[in-house]
C-alpha positions as CSV (number, residue, x, y, z in Angstrom):
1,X,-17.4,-12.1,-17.0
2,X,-14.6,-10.4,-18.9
3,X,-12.3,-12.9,-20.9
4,X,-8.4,-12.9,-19.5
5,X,-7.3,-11.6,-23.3
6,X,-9.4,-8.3,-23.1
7,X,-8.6,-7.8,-19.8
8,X,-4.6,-8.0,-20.6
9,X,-5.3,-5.8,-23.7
10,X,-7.0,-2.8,-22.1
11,X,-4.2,-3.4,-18.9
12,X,-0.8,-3.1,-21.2
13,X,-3.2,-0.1,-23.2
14,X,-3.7,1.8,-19.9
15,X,-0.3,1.0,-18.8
16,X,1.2,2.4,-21.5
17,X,-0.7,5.8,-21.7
18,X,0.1,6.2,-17.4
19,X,3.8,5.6,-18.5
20,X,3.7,9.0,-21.2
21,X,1.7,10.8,-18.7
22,X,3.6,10.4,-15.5
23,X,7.3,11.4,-15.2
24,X,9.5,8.0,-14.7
25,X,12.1,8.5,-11.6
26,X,15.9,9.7,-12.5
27,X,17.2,7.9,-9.2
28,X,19.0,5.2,-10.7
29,X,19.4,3.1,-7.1
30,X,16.0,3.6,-7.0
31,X,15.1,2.9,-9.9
32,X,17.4,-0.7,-10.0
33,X,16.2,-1.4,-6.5
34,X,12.2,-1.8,-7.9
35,X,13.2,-3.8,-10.7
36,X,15.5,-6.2,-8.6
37,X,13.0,-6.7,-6.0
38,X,10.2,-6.7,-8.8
39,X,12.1,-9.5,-10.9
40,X,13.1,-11.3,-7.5
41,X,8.8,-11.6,-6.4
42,X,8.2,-12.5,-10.3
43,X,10.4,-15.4,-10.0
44,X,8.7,-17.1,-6.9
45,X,5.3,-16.5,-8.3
46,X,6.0,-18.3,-11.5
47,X,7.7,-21.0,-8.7
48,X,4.7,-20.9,-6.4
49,X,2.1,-21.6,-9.4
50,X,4.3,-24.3,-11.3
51,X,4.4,-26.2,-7.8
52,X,0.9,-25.7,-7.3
53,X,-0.3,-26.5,-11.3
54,X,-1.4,-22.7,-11.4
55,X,0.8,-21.8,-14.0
56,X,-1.7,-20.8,-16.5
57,X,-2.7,-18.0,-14.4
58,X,0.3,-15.9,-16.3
59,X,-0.6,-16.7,-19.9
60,X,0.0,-13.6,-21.3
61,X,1.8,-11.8,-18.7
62,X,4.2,-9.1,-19.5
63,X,6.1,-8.4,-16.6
64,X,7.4,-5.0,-15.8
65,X,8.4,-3.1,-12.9
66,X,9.3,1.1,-12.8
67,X,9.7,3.8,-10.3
68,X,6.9,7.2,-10.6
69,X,7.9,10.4,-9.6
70,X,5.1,11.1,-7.1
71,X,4.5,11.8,-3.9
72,X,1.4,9.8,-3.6
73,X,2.4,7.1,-0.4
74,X,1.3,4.1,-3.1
75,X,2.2,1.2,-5.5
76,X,0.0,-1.1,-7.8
77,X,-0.2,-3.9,-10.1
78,X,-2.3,-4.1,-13.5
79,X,-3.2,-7.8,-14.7
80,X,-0.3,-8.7,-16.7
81,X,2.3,-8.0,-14.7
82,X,2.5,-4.2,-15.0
83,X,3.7,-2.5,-11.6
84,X,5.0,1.2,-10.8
85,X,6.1,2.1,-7.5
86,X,5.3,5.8,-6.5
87,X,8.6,7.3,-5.1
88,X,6.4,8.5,-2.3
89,X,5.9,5.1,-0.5
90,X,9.6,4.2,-0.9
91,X,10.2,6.7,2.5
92,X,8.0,3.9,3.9
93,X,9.2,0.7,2.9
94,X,12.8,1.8,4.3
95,X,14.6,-0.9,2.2
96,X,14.5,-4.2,0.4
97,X,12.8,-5.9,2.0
98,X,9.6,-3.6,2.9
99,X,9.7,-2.9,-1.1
100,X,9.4,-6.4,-1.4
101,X,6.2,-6.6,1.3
102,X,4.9,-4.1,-1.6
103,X,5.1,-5.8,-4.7
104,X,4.7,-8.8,-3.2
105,X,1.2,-7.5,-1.9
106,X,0.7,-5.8,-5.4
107,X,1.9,-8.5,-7.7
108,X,-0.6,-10.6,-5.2
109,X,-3.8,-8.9,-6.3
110,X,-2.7,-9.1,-10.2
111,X,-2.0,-12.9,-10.1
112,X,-5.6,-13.8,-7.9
113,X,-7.0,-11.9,-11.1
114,X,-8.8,-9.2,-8.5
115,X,-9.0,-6.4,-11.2
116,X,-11.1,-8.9,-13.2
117,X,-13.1,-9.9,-10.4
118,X,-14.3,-6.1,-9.5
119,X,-14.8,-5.5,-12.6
120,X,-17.3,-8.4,-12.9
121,X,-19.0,-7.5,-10.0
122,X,-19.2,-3.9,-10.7
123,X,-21.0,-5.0,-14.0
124,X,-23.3,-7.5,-11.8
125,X,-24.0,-4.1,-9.8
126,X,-24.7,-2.2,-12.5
127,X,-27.3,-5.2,-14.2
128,X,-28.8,-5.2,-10.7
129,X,-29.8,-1.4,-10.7
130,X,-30.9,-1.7,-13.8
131,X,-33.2,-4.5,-13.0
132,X,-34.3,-2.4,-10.0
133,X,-35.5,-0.3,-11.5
134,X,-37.6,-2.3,-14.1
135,X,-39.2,-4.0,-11.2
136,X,-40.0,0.0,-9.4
137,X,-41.1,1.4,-12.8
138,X,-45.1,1.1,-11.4
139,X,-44.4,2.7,-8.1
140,X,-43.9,6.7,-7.8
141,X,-41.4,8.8,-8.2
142,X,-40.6,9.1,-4.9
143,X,-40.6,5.6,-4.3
144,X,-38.3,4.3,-7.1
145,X,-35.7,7.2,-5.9
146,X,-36.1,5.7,-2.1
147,X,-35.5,1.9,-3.2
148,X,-32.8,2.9,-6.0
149,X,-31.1,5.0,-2.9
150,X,-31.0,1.8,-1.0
151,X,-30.1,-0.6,-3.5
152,X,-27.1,1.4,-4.0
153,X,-26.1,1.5,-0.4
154,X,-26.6,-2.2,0.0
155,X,-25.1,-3.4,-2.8
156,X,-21.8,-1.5,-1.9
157,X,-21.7,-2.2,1.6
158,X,-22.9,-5.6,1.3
159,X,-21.3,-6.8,-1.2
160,X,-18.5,-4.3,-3.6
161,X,-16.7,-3.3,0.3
162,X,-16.1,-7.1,1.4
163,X,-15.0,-8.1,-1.5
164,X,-12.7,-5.6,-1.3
165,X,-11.7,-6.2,2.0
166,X,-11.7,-10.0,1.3
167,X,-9.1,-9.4,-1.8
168,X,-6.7,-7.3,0.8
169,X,-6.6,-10.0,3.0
170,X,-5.8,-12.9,0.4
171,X,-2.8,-10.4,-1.4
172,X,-1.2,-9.7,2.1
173,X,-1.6,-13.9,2.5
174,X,-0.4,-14.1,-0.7
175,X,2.6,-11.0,-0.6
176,X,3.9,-12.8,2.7
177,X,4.4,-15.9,1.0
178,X,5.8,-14.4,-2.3
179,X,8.2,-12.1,-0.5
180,X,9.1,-15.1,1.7
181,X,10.3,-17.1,-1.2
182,X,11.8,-14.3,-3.4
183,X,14.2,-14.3,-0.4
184,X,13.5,-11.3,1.6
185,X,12.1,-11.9,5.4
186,X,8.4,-11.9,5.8
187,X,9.2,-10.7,9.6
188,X,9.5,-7.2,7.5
189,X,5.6,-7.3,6.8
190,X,4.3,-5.9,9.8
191,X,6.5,-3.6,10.6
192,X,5.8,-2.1,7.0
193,X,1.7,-1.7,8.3
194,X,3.0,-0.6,11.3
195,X,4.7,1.8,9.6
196,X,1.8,2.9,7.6
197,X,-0.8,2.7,10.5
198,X,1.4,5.6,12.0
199,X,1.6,7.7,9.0
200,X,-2.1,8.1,8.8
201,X,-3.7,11.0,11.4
202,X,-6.9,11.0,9.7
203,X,-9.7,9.9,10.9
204,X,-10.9,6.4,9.3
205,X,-14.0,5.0,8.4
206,X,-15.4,2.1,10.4
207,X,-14.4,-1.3,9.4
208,X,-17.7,-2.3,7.3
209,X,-17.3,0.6,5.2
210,X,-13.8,0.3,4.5
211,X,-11.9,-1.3,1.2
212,X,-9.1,-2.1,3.1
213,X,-9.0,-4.3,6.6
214,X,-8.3,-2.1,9.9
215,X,-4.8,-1.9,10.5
216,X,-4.8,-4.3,13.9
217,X,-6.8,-7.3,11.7
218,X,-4.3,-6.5,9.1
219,X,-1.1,-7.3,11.0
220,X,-2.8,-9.6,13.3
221,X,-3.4,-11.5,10.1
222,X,0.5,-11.8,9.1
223,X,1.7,-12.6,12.6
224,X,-0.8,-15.2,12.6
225,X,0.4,-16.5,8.6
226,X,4.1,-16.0,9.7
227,X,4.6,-19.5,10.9
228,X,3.3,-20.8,6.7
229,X,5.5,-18.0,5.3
230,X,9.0,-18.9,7.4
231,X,9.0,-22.3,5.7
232,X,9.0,-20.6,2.3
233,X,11.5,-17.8,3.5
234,X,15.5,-19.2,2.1
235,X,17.8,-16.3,2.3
């Protein structure tokens, strides 16, 4: 619902303005490390697209990949091409190759255009409550609270939540394969989740009201993609 050009403007925009808020690492291994791996994943994805005629996916793109100082366990990808690793997930991902699992998985949401798909459906949401509540404006007070109160919890369980979950699963497929030809061995994937499954002591939400697959589906899912991403993987 959003055209690719506004999208890219407000990303490099908000980019920008995280970049003058937040403190850029001083590690210079660190820092090289992210923009090796980050240039090594950007190559295979413009590979993967030209071989598959999905190349005009990164009109526009301004690649671009730094290291935060945080110690938030996380990394993203803006559309565009905009990543920043958080220094706090690098503790995690051990080496290389587990930074690649990363950005691969990142860079993976960015190129399937995922920001622009929530942010559609969050506006469908949105258009939906408001028509709700068009429809309720007869019925009671009471009443129109009741049916907006379960509007809201069935449009974001029903729908906002899967798609979530469903946009994990395709950048982990897609991360595996990325990583795979960027050179770095998609074995290193699910030992990265295993990794992160065992940092985690909190309690977790159940399955159907989570944004993210449960760890077990998530690295039952790569095992089972390994055989695909092993004829990609060329050290």
């Amino acid at each position: 619902m959003i055209p690719d050009n506004e999208i890219l403007a407000m990303s490099f925009q908000e980019y920008n303005t995280f970049l003058k808020e937040n403190k850029l690492s001083t590690n210079k291994t660190q820092t090289e490390l992210v923009k090796k791996v980050g240039k090594d994943i950007q190559l295979a994805v413009e590979k993967y697209l030209n071989e598959h005629n999905y190349s005009d996916l990164l009109d526009g793109y301004q690649w671009e990949f730094n290291l935060v100082e945080s110690s938030d366990v996380n990394a993203w990808c803006m559309p565009g091409g905009k990543v920043v690793v958080y220094t706090g997930i690098l503790p995690v991902t051990a080496d290389a190759k587990g930074l690649a699992v990363v950005m691969g998985h990142e860079i993976a949401h960015a190129v399937a255009e995922h920001g622009s798909e929530r942010m559609s459906q969050a506006l469908l949401q949105q258009a939906g409550a408001l028509g709700l509540s068009i429809a309720l404006s007869g019925q009671t007070a009471e009443s129109q609270a009741l049916w907006m109160n379960v509007y809201g919890i069935g449009s974001t369980v029903g729908v906002m939540l899967p798609y979530s979950r469903l946009h994990e699963t395709e950048a982990d497929h897609l991360g595996l394969i990325f990583m795979a030809m960027a050179g770095y061995n998609p074995q290193e994937a699910p030992l990265f989740w295993e990794r992160m499954a065992q940092m985690s002591n909190n309690p977790k939400p159940p399955a159907f009201l989570s944004t993210h697959p449960p760890d077990a589906t998530r690295i039952s899912n790569l095992n089972k993609w390994m055989p695909e991403a092993m004829k990609y993987y060329t050290k």
